[in-house]
KENU-169689 format. One record per atom (N, C-alpha, C): x, y, z. Coordinates in steps of 0.1 Angstrom, whole numbers, padded with zeros to 4 digits, always signed. Example, Ala and Ser with C-alpha at 12.3 -4.5 7.8 and 13.67 -1.06 7.14 Angstrom:
BEGIN
+0132-0057+0078 +0123-0045+0078 +0132-0033+0078 +0128-0022+0071 +0137-0011+0071 +0129+0000+0079 
END
This chain:
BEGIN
-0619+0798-0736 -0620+0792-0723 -0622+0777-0724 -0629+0773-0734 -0631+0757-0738 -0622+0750-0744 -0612+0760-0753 -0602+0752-0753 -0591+0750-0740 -0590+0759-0729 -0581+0756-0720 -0582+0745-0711 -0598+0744-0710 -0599+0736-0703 -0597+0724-0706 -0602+0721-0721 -0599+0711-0733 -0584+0706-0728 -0574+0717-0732 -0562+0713-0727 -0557+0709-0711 -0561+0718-0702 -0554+0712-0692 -0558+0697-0691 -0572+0695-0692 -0579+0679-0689 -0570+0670-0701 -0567+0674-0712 -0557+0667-0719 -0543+0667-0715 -0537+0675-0703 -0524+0672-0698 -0528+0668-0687 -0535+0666-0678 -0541+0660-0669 -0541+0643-0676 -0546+0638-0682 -0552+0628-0690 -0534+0621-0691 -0526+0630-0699 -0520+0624-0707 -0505+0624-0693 -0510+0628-0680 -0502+0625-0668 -0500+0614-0665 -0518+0605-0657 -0523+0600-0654 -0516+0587-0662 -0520+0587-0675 -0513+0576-0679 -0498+0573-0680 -0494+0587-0684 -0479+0579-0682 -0472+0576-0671 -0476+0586-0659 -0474+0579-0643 -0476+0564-0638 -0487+0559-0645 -0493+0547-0640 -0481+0537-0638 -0477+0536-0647 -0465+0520-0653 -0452+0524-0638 -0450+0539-0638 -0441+0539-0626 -0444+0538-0612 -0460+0536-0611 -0466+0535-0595 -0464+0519-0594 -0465+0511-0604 -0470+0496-0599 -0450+0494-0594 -0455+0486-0579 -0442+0480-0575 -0438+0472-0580 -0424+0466-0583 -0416+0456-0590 -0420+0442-0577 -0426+0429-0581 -0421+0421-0567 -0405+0417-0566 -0405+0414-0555 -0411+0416-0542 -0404+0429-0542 -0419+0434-0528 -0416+0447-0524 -0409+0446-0506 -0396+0453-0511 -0387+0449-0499 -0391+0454-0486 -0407+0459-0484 -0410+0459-0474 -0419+0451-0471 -0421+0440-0478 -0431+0430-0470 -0426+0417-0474 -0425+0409-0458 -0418+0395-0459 -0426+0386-0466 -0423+0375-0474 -0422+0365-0478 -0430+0351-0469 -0440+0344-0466 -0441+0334-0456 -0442+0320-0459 -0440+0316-0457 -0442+0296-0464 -0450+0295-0451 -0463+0291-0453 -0465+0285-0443 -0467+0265-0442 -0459+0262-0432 -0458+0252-0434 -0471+0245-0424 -0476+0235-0432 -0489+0228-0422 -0488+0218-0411 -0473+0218-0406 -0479+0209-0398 -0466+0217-0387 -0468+0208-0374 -0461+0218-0360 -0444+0222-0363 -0442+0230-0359 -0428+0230-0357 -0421+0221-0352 -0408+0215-0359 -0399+0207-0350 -0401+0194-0355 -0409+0186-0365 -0412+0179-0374 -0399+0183-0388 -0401+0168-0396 -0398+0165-0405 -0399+0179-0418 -0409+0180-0423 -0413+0191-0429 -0409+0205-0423 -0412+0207-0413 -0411+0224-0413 -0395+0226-0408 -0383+0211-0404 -0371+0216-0408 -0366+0218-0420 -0371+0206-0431 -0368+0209-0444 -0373+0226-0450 -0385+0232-0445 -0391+0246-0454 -0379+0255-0446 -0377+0256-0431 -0370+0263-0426 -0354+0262-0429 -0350+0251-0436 -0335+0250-0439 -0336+0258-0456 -0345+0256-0461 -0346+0259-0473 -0352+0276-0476 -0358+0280-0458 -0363+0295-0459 -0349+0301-0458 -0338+0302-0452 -0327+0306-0445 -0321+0307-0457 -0321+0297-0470 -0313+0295-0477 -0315+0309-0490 -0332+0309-0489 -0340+0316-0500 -0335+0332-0495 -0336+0335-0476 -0331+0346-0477 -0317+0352-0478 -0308+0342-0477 -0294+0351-0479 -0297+0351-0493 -0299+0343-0504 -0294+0346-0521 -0304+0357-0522 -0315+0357-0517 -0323+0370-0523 -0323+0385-0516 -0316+0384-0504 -0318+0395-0495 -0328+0400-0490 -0343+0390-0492 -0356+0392-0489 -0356+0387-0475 -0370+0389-0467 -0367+0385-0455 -0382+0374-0460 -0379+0363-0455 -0385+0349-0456 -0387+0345-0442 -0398+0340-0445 -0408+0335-0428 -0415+0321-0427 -0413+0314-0417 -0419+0302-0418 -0427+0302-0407 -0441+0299-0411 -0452+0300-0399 -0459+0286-0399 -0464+0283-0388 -0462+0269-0389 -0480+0268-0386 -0490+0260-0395 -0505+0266-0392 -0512+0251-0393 -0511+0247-0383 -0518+0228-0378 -0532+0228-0377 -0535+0217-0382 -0544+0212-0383 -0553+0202-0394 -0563+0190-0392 -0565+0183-0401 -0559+0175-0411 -0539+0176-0405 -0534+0167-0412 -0525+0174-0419 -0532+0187-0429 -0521+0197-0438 -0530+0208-0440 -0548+0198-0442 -0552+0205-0450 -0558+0226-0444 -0558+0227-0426 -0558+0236-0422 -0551+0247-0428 -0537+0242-0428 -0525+0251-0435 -0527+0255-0449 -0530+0243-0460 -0535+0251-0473 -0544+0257-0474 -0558+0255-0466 -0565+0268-0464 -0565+0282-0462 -0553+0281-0456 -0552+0298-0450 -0541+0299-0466 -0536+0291-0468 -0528+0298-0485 -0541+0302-0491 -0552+0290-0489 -0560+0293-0502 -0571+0309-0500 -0572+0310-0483 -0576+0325-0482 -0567+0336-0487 -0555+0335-0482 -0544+0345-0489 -0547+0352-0502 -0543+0367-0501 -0538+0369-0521 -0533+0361-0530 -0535+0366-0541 -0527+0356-0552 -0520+0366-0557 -0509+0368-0549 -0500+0375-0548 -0484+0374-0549 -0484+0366-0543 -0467+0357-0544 -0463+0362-0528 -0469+0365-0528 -0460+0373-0503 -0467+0358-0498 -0474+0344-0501 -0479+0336-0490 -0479+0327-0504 -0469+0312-0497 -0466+0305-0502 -0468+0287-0493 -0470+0279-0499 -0475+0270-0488 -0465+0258-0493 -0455+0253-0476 -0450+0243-0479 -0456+0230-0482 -0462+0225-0489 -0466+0216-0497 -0461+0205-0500 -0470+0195-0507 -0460+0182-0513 -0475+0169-0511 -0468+0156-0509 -0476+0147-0509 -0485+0148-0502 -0485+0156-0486 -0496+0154-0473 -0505+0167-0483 -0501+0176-0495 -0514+0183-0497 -0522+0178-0508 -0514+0166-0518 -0522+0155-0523 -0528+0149-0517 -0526+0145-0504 -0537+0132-0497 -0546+0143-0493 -0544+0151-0489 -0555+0157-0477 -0564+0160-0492 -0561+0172-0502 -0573+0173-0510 -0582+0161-0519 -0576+0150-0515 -0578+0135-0525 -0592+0135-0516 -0585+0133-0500 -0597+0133-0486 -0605+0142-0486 -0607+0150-0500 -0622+0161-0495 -0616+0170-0481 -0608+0175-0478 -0600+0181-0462 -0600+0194-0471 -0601+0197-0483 -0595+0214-0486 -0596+0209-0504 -0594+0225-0511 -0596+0221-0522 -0578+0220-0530 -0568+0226-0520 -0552+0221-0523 -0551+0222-0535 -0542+0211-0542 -0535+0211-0551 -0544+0222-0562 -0560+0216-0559 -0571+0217-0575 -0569+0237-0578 -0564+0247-0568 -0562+0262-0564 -0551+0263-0563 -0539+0255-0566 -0524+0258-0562 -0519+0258-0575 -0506+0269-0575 -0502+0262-0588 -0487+0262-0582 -0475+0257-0593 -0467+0253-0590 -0455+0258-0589 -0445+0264-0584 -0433+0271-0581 -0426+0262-0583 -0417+0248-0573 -0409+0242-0573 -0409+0229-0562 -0411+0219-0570 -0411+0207-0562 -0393+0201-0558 -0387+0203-0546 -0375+0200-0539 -0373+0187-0534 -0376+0176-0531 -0371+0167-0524 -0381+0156-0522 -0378+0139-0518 -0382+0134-0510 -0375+0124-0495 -0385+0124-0487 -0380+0122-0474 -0382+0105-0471 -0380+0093-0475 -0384+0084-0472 -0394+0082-0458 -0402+0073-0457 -0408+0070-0446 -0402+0058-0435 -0400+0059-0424 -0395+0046-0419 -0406+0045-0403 -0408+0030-0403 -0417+0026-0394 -0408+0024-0381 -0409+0037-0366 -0398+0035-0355 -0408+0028-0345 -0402+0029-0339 -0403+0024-0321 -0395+0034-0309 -0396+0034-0300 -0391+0040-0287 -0380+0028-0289 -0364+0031-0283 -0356+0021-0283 -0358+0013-0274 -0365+0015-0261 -0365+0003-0252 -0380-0007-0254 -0387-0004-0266 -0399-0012-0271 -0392-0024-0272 -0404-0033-0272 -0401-0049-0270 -0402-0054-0286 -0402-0051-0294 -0402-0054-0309 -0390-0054-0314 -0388-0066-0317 -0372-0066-0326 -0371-0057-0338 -0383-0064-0346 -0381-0063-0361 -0398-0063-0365 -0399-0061-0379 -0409-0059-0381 -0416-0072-0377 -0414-0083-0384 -0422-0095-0383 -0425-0097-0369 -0420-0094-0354 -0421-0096-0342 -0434-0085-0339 -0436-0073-0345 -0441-0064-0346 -0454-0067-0350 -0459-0072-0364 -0470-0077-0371 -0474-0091-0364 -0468-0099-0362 -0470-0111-0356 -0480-0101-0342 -0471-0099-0332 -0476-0096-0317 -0492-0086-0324 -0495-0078-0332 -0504-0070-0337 -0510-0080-0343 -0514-0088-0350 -0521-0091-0355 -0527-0109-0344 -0518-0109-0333 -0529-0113-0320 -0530-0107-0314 -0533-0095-0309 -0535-0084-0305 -0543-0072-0311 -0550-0078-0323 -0556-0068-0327 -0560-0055-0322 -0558-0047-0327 -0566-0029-0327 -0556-0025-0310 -0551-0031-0305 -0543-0026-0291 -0535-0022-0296 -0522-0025-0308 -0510-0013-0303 -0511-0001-0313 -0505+0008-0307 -0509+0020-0315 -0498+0020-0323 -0509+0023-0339 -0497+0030-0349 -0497+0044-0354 -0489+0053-0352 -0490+0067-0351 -0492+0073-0366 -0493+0085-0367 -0492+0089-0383 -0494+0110-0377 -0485+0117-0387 -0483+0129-0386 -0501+0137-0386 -0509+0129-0388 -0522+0134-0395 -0531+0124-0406 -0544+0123-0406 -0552+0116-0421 -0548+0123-0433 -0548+0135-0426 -0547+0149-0442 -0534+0146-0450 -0525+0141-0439 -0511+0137-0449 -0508+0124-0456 -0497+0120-0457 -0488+0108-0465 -0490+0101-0456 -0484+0101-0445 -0487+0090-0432 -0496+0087-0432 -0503+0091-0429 -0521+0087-0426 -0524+0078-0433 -0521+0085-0448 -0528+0076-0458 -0518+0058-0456 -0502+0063-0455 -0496+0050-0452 -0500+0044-0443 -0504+0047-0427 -0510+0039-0418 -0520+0027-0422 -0531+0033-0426 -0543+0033-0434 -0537+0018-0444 -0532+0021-0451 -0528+0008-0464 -0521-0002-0455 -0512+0003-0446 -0504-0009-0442 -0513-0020-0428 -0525-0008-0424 -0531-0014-0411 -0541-0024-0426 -0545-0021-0434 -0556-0033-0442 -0548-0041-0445 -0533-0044-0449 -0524-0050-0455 -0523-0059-0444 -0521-0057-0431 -0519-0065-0422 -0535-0066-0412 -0545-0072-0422 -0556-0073-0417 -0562-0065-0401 -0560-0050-0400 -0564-0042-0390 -0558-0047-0376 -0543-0051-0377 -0539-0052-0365 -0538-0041-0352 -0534-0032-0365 -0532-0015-0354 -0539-0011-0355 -0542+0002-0342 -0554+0009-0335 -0545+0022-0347 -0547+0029-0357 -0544+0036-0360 -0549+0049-0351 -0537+0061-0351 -0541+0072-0344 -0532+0083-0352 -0544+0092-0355 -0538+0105-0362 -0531+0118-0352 -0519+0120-0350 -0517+0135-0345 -0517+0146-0354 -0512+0156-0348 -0512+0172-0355 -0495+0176-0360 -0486+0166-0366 -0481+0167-0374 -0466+0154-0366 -0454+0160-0375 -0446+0146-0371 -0441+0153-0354 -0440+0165-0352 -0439+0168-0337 -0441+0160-0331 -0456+0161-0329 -0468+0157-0321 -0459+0140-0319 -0465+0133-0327 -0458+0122-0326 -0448+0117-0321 -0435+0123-0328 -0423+0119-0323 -0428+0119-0305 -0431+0130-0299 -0431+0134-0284 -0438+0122-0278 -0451+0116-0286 -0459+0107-0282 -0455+0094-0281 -0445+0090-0293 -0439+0075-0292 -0427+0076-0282 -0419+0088-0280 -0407+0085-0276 -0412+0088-0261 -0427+0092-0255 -0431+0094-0242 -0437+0083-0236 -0436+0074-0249 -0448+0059-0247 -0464+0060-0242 -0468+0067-0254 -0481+0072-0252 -0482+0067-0265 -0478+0063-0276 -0488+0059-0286 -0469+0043-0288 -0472+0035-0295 -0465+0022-0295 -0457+0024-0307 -0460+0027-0314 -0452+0027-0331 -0455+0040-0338 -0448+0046-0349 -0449+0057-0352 -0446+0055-0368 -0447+0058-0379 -0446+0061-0392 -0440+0077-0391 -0427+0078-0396 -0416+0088-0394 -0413+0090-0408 -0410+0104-0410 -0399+0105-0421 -0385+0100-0418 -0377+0098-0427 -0366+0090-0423 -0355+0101-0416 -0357+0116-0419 -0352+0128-0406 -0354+0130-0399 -0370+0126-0395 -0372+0126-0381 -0369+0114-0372 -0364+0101-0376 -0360+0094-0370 -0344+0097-0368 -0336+0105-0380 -0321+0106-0378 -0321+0116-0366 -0325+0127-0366 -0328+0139-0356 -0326+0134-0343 -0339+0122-0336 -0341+0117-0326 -0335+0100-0324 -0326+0099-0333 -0318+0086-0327 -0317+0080-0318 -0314+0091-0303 -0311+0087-0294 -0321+0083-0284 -0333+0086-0293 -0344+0081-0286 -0357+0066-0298 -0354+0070-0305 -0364+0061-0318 -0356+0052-0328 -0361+0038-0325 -0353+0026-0332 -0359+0026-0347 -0355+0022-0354 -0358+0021-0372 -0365+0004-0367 -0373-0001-0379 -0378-0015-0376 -0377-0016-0391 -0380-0006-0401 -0385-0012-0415 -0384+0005-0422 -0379+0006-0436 -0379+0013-0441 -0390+0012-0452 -0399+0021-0453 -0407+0017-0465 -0403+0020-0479 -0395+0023-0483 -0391+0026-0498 -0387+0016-0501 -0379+0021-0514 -0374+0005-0521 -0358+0000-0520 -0354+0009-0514 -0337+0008-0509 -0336+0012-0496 -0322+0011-0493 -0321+0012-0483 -0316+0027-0479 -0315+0033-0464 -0316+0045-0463 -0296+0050-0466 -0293+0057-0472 -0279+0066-0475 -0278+0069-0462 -0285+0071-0453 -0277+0077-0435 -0270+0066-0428 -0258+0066-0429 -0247+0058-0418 -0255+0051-0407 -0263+0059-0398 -0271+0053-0387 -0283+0041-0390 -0291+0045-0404 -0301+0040-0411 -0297+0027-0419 -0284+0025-0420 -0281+0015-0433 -0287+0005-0433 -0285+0001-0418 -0288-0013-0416 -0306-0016-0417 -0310-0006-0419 -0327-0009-0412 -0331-0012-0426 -0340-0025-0427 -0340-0036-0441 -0356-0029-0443 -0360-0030-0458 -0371-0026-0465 -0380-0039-0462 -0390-0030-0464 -0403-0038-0460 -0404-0055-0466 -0396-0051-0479 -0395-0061-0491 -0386-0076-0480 -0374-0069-0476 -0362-0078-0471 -0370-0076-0453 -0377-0078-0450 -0386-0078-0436 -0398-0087-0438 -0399-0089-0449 -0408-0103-0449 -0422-0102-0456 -0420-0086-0465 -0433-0081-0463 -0434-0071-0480 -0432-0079-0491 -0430-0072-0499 -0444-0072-0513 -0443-0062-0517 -0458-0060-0528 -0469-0050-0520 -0459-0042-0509 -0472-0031-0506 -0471-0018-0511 -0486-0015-0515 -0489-0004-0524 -0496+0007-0512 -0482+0013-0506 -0482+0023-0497 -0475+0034-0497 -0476+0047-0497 -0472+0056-0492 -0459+0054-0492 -0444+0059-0498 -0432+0051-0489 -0422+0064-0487 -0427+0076-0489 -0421+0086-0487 -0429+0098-0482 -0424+0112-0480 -0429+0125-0481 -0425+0135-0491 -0429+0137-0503 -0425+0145-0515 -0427+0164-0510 -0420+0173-0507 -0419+0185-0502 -0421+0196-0516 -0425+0201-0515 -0428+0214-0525 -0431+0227-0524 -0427+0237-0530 -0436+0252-0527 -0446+0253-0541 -0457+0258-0532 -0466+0259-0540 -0473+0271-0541 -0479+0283-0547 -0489+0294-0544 -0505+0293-0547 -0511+0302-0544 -0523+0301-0549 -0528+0304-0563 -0540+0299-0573 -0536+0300-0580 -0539+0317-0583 -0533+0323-0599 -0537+0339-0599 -0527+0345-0598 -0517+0341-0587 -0505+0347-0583 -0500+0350-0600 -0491+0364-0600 -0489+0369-0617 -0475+0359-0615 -0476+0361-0629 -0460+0357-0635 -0448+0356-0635 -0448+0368-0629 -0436+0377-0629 -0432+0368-0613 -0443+0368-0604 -0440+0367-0589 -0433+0356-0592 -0442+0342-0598 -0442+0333-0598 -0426+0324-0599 -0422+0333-0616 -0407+0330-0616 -0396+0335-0606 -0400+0348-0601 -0388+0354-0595 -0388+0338-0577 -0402+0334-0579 -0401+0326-0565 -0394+0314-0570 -0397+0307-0581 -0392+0297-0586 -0372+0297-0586 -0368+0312-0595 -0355+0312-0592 -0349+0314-0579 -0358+0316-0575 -0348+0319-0559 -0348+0307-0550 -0357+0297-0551 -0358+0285-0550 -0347+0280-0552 -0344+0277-0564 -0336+0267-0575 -0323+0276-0568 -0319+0285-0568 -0308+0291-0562 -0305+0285-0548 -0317+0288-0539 -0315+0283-0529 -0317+0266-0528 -0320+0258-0530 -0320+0243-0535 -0306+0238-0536 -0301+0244-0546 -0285+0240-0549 -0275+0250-0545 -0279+0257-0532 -0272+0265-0522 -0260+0250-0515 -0246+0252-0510 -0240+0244-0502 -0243+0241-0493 -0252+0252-0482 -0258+0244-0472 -0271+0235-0474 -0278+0240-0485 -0293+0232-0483 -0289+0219-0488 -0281+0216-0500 -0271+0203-0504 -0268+0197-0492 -0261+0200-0482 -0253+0193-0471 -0266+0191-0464 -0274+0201-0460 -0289+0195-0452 -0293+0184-0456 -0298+0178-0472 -0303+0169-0477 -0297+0158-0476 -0282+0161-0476 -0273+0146-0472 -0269+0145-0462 -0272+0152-0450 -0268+0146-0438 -0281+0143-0431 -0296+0145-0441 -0302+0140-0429 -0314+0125-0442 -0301+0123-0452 -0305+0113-0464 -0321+0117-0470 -0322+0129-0470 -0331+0135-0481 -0331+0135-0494 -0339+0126-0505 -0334+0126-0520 -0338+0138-0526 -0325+0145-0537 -0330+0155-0540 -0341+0155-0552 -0353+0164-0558 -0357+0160-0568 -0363+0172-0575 -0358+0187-0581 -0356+0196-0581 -0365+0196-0596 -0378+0205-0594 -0381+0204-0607 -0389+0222-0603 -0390+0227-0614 -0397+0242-0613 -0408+0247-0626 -0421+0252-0618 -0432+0256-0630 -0436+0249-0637 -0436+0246-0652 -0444+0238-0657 -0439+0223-0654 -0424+0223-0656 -0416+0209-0655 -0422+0202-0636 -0425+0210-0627 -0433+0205-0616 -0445+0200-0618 -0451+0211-0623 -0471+0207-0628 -0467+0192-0636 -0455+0190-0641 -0457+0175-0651 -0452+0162-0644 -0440+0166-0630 -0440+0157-0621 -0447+0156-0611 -0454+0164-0607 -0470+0162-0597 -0478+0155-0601 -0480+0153-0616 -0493+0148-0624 -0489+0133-0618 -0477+0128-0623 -0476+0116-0617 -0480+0111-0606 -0472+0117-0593 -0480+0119-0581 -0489+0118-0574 -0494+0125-0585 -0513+0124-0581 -0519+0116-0589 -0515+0110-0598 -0522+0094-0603 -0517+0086-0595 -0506+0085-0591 -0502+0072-0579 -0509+0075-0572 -0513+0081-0561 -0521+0086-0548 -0535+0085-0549 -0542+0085-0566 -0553+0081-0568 -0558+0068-0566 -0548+0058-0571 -0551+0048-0570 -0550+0042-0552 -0540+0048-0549 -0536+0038-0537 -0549+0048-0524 -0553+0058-0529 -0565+0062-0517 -0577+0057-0521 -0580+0056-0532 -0595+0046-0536 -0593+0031-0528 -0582+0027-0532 -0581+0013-0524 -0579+0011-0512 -0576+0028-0503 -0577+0023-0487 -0592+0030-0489 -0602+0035-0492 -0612+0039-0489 -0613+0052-0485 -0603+0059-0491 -0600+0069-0484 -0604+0084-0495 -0609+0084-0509 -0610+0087-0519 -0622+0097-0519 -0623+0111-0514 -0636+0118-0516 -0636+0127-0518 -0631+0132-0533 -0625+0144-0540 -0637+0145-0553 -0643+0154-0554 -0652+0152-0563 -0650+0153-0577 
END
C-alpha cells in the first residue's frame, strides 16, 4: 500500500513539474491590450507623436495598442501610475525629457524605476504667439517684457516637463520679464494662447506646424533652423539677438517601462518599436511635422539618456529647479 501511494504522489509530482513550463504564457498575451500612457492631455505635441507611433506598433504586431492620456503635475502624474503598474510589459509610459525634468524636480521617482525600451525622436521647441499679437520678433518681445515686467504671460506645457524647465532659464536670462504660467500639458496651452488668455507660449515645433493657422513662430530655440517649409524662415535664438542660452531647446520622446519588467517582454517591446519607428508612415509623420529622428533601443538608450540627464542636471541646478535626492 506504501509503495502505491509512494508511486502515485511520484506521478503526481513528476506531472506538476513538467506541466508548469507549458502553463506560463508567451508575452504578449493576445488577450490583453498594450497601453502607453502618455502624460500629458490629448491633442498636444507628445500624445500625437505616442499615438502615430501606437497605430504603427499595432499593425506590425497585430497586438492591440492603447494610448491613455493621464495629466497632471507637468508628466510626473502619468509616470506615477506606470510606476504603480506591474512590471510586466502590458503598461508602458510615453516618456522622454518632461520625465527627466519632472524626477530632477522631486515630482516622482521617473526615470531612477524606469528602464529603457526605446528612445524615438526629438521635437524642437519654438517660442509662438497668437498671429494677431503685437510682437514682431523676439527682440520686440523681450524689449516690451522686460518694461513690463512679470505682466506678459509666458506659457509652458507643465514645471514637470521640458517647457517649464525652458520657461524658467529663459525668464532668468531675460532678468524675470515674464509672469511664467504652467498648464496641464501642450493642449491646454495651445487653446490658451490662441484664445488670448495667456500672451506667449513655448511650443514644440508640431504643435506650432498643426496650428499654423492660428500661432506665429518668433524664435526657434535649437541650433538650426526648423526642416518645415512653413518654419524656415523663423531665426534661432542665436540669429534673434540672443545667443549662449543654456535652455531646454527641444522635447526628446521615448518608451519606457517600469523597472522588473522580464526580458523577454522587454525586447519583444523594443522590436516592435524599432519596426514600427522605421514603419513608412511613422517616417513620413516625423518629416512632415519636422521631428528629428533619433532611434536608439535597451542598453544603446540607457547610454543616450545618460547624456540627457547630465545636460538637464546642470541646466536645472542653475534655474533652481534641482531637488532629486
Amino acid at each position: 500500500m506504501k509503495r502505491l501511494v509512494f508511486f502515485v504522489l511520484l506521478v503526481f509530482v513528476g506531472a506538476v513539474l513538467f506541466a508548469a513550463p507549458t502553463s506560463e504564457k508567451k508575452f504578449p498575451d493576445s488577450e490583453r491590450p498594450i497601453t502607453i500612457v502618455v502624460p500629458h492631455a490629448a491633442g498636444g505635441g507628445t500624445d500625437l507623436i505616442f499615438r502615430a507611433l501606437a497605430e504603427e506598433m499595432k499593425a506590425i504586431s497585430k497586438h492591440n495598442f492603447l494610448v491613455t492620456n493621464v495629466v497632471g503635475a507637468g508628466s510626473a502624474t502619468g509616470a506615477n501610475e506606470v510606476l504603480r503598474a506591474e512590471a510586466d510589459g502590458y503598461t508602458m509610459l510615453g516618456a522622454g525629457t518632461h520625465t527627466t525634468a519632472a524626477t530632477m524636480q522631486g515630482l516622482t521617482e521617473g526615470y531612477k524605476q524606469l528602464d529603457y525600451v526605446a528612445g524615438l525622436n526629438w521635437d524642437p521647441f519654438i517660442i509662438g504667439v497668437k498671429n494677431d499679437a503685437p510682437w514682431k520678433n523676439m527682440q520686440d518681445l523681450v524689449k516690451d517684457g522686460k518694461s513690463r515686467a512679470g505682466v506678459i504671460s509666458l506659457g509652458n506645457a507643465g514645471m514637470g516637463g521640458a517647457t517649464g524647465v525652458a520657461g524658467v532659464g529663459l525668464n532668468l536670462a531675460f532678468n524675470k520679464a515674464f509672469n511664467i504660467v504652467p498648464f496641464n500639458g501642450g493642449a491646454e496651452l495651445i487653446a490658451s494662447v490662441r484664445g488670448g488668455h495667456c500672451d506667449v507660449g513655448i511650443f514644440s515645433q508640431s504643435e506650432v506646424q498643426v496650428n499654423k493657422e492660428a500661432l506665429r513662430a518668433l524664435a526657434i530655440l535649437g541650433d538650426s533652423r526648423s526642416t518645415i517649409a512653413d518654419l524656415a524662415s523663423t531665426p534661432t535664438m542665436a540669429e534673434a539677438g540672443f545667443p549662449g542660452l543654456n535652455v531646454p531647446n527641444g522635447s526628446f520622446r521615448s518608451l519606457m517601462a517600469k523597472t522588473g519588467t522580464p526580458k523577454a517582454a522587454m525586447q519583444w517591446l523594443a522590436d516592435v518599436a524599432e519596426k514600427a519607428f522605421n514603419s513608412a508612415g511613422f517616417q513620413n509623420f516625423m518629416k512632415t511635422n519636422g521631428i528629428i529622428p533619433a532611434f536608439s533601443k535597451l542598453e544603446n538608450f540607457r547610454k543616450y539618456d545618460a547624456k540627457i540627464i547630465g545636460e538637464y542636471e546642470v541646466i536645472l541646478k542653475e534655474a533652481g529647479l534641482y531637488k532629486m535626492k
